[in-house]
C-alpha positions in Angstrom: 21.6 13.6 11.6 19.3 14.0 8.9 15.4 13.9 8.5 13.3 10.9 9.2 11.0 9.8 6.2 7.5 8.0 6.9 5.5 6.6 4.4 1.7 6.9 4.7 -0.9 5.5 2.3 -3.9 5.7 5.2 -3.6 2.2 6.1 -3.4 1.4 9.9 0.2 0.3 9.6 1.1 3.3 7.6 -0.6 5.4 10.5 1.6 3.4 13.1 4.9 4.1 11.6 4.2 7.9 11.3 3.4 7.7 15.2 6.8 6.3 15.3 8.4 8.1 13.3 6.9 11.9 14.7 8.1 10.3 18.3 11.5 9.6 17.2 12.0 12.9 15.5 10.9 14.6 18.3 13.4 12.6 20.4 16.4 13.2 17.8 15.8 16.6 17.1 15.2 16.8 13.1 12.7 16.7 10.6 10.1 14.1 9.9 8.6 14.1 6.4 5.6 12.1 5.3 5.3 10.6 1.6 2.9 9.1 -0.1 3.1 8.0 -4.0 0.4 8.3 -6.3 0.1 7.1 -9.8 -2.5 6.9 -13.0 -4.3 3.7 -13.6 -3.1 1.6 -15.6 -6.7 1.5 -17.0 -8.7 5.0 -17.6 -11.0 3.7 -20.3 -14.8 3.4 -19.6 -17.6 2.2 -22.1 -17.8 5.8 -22.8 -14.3 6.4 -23.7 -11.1 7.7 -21.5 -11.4 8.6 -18.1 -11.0 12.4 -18.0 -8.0 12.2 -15.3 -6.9 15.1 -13.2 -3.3 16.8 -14.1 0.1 15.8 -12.4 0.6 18.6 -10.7 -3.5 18.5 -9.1 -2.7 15.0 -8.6 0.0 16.1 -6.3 -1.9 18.7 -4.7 -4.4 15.8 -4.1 -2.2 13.7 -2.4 -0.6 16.2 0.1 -3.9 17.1 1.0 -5.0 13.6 1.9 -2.0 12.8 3.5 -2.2 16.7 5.7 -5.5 15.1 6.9 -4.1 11.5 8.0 -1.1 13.5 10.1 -3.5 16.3 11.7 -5.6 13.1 12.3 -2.7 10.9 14.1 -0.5 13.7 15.6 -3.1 16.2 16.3 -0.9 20.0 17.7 2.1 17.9 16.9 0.6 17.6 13.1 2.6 21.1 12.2 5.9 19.5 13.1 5.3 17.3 10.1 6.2 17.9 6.3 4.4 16.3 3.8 5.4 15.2 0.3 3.9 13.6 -3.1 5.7 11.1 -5.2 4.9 10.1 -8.5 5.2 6.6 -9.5 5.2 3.0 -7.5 5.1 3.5 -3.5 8.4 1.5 -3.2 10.3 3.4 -6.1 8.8 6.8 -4.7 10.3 5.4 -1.1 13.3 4.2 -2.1 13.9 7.1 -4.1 13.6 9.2 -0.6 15.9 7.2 1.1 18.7 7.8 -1.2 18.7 11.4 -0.6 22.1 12.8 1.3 19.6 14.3 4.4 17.5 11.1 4.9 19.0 9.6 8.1 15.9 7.0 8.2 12.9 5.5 6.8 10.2 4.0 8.8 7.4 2.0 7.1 4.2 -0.1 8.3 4.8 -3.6 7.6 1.6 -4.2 5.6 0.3 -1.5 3.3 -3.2 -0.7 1.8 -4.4 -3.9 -0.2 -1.9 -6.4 1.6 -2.8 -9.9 1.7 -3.1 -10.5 5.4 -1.2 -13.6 5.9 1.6 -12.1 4.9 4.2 -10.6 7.9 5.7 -8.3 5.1 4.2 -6.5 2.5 5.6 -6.0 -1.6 6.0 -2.2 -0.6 7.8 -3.2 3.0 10.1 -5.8 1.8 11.0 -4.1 -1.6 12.2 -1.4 1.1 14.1 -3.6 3.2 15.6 -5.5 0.2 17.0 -2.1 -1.5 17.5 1.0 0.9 20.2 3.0 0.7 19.4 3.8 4.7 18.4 2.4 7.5 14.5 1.2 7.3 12.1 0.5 10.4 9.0 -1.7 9.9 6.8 -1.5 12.3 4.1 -3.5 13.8 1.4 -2.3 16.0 2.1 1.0 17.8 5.2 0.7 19.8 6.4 3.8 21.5 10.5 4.0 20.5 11.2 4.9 24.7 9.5 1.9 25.6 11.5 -1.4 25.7 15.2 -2.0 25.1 16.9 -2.0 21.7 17.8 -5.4 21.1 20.6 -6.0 18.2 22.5 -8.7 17.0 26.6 -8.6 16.3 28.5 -10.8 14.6 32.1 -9.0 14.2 31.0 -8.1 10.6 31.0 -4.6 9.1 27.4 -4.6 9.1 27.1 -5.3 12.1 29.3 -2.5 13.7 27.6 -0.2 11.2 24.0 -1.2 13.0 25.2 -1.0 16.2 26.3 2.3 15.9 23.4 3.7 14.6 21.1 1.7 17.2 23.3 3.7 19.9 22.8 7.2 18.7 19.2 6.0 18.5 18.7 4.5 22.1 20.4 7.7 23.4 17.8 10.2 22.0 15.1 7.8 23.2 16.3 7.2 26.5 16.4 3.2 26.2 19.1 0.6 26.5 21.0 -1.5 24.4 20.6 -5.1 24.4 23.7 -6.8 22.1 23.4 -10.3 21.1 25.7 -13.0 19.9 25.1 -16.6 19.2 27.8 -18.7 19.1 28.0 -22.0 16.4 25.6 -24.8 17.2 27.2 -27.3 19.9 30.1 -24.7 20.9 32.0 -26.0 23.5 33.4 -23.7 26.7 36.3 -22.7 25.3 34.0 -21.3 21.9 31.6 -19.7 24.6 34.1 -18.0 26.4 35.9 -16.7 23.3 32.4 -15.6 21.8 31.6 -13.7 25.0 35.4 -11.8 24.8 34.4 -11.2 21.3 31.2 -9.7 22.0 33.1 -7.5 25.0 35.6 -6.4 22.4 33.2 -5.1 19.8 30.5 -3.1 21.9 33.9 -1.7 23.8 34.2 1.6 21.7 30.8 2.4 23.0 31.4 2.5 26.5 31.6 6.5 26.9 28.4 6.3 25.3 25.7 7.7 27.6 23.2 4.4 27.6 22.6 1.2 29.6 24.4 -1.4 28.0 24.1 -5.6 28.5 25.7 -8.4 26.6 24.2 -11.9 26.1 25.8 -14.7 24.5 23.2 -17.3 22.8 24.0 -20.5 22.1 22.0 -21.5 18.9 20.7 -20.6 15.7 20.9 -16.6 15.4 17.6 -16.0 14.0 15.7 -17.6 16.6 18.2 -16.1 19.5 17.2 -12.5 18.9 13.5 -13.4 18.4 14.5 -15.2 22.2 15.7 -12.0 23.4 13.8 -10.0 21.9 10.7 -11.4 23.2 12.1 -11.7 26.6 13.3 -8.2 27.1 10.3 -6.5 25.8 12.4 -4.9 23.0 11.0 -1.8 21.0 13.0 -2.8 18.2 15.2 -5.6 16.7 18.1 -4.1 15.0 20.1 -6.1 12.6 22.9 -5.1 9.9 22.9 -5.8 6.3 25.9 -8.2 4.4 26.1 -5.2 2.0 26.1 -5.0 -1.8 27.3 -8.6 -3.1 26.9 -10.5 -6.5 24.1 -12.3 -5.7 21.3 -10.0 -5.5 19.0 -12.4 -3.3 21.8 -12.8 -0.9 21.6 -8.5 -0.3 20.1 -9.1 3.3 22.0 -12.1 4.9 20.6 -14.7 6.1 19.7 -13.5 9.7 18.2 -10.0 8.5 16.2 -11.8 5.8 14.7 -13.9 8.5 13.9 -11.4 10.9 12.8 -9.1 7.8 10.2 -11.9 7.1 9.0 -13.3 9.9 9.6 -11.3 13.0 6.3 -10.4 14.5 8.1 -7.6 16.4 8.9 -3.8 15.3 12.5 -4.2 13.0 15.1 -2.0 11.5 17.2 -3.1 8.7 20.5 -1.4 9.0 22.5 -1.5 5.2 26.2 -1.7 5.4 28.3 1.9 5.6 29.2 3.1 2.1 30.7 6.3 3.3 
C-alpha cells in the first residue's frame, strides 16, 4: 500500500480531510502527505508598476510553512507523522498530478475548497479530482472518523465495481468497520429477477469471504443512485464507495451514471474508486 495524499488549502473542509486522512494512515500503516498548490497572480501590476513577487523556490518555502502550521494545528503530537509538500500551478493539476504517482494509494479532499460557492455540494477543485484521478479519491464532508460507521458500496458485476470493492475491503480491515454491499435490481423486477440479483450479489462478494471483516448483502429494488443514498443513510455509513466505468470515448461519461450522482449530490463522505489499469 502506498502513501495517502491530503490536500489542504486552510479551508475547514480541507482541514476535515487531513483529519481523515492522518486517521486512516495511522490505521493502514503508511505515509500521509499533505499538498497545497500555490501559484502567481494572474495580475501583479499596481498603479505603481509590477508587484515585486517573491521567488519560486520562497514561494515554496512559503507554502510548506503555512501548511506545517494548519497540520500542527489539526493533528497536534500526531503533526510529525505528517509530510508536507508545495505544488506549483492550479490546486487540481498539482493534485491530480500527486495522484498519478506509483506510491499514491489514495487521495482524500474536502468537498468545498477556499472561495467555493456555498450552494454547491462539490467544489471545481473536488470534482475536477473525481472526474480525472488516476486513484482512488475520498471527499469528505464534515469530520467523520473512518472507524465509525459501515462502508457502504454499491456492485454491479462490472469491473469497476469489483476493483472498488476490493479496495473498500483492505480499507474496512485497517479501520476495523464492516462492509455494507449493495445491489439494485431493474425497476419493477419481478421474483425471479430478485432472486437471481441476490445470487448475483452472493457470487461477487464470495472471493472475500476469508477476509477478516463483517460482511452484509442488501438487494434494493429501485433506482441505484437513490438505493445507496437509502442505505447509506440508514446504516450510518462512514463512506459511500462506488467504482468508476473507466476510460471511455466520451469524456463526460468517465464517471458513470451512479458515481456521477453520488459525486454530485451525496451529502455524505464518498470515494470514487477508478477502474484497475494494472
Amino acid at each position: 500500500m502506498g502513501e495517502i495524499i491530503v490536500g489542504v488549502d486552510g479551508s475547514q473542509g480541507s482541514r476535515s480531510a487531513l483529519h481523515w486522512a492522518a486517521r486512516t494512515a495511522a490505521a493502514r500503516d503508511v505515509g500521509c502527505r499533505a499538498i497545497a498548490a500555490w501559484q502567481y497572480p494572474a495580475n501583479a501590476v499596481t498603479p505603481a508598476g509590477p508587484a515585486r513577487l517573491p521567488g519560486p523556490e520562497e514561494m515554496d518555502e512559503r507554502t510548506c510553512d503555512a501548511v506545517r502550521t494548519v497540520v500542527r494545528e489539526e493533528l497536534d503530537a500526531d503533526a510529525d507523522r505528517v509530510e508536507v509538500e508545495a505544488g506549483r500551478g492550479p490546486a487540481a493539476s498539482v493534485l491530480l498530478a500527486a495522484a498519478a504517482r506509483a506510491d499514491t494509494d489514495m487521495l482524500v479532499v474536502g468537498a468545498r475548497g477556499l472561495g467555493g460557492f456555498a450552494g454547491l455540494l462539490l467544489g471545481s477543485v473536488s470534482q475536477e479530482c473525481v472526474e480525472h484521478s488516476s486513484c482512488p479519491v475520498v471527499v469528505l464532508r464534515g469530520d467523520p472518523d473512518p472507524s465509525d460507521g459501515p462502508i457502504v458500496i454499491g456492485l454491479d458485476g462490472s469491473e469497476g465495481a469489483a476493483h472498488a470493492l476490493a479496495w473498500a475491503i483492505d480499507l474496512a480491515e485497517a479501520t476495523g468497520v464492516p462492509i455494507v454491499a449493495v445491489h439494485a435490481p431493474i425497476v419493477g423486477a419481478n421474483n425471479a429477477m430478485m432472486d437471481a440479483s441476490r445470487q448475483a450479489l452472493e457470487r461477487w462478494c464470495a472471493p472475500n469471504a476469508a477476509r477478516t471483516i463483517t460482511f452484509e448483502m442488501r438487494i434494493e429494488q429501485g433506482d441505484a443512485r437513490t438505493a445507496l443514498e437509502d442505505v447509506a443513510g440508514e446504516t450510518g455509513a462512514a463512506l459511500l464507495v462506488v467504482g468508476t466505468r473507466g476510460l471511455g470515448p466520451v469524456r463526460g461519461l468517465l464517471l458513470g451514471s451512479v458515481a456521477g450522482y453520488v459525486a454530485r449530490y451525496s451529502d455524505r463522505p464518498i470515494a470514487i474508486v477508478p477502474r484497475s489499469t494494472g
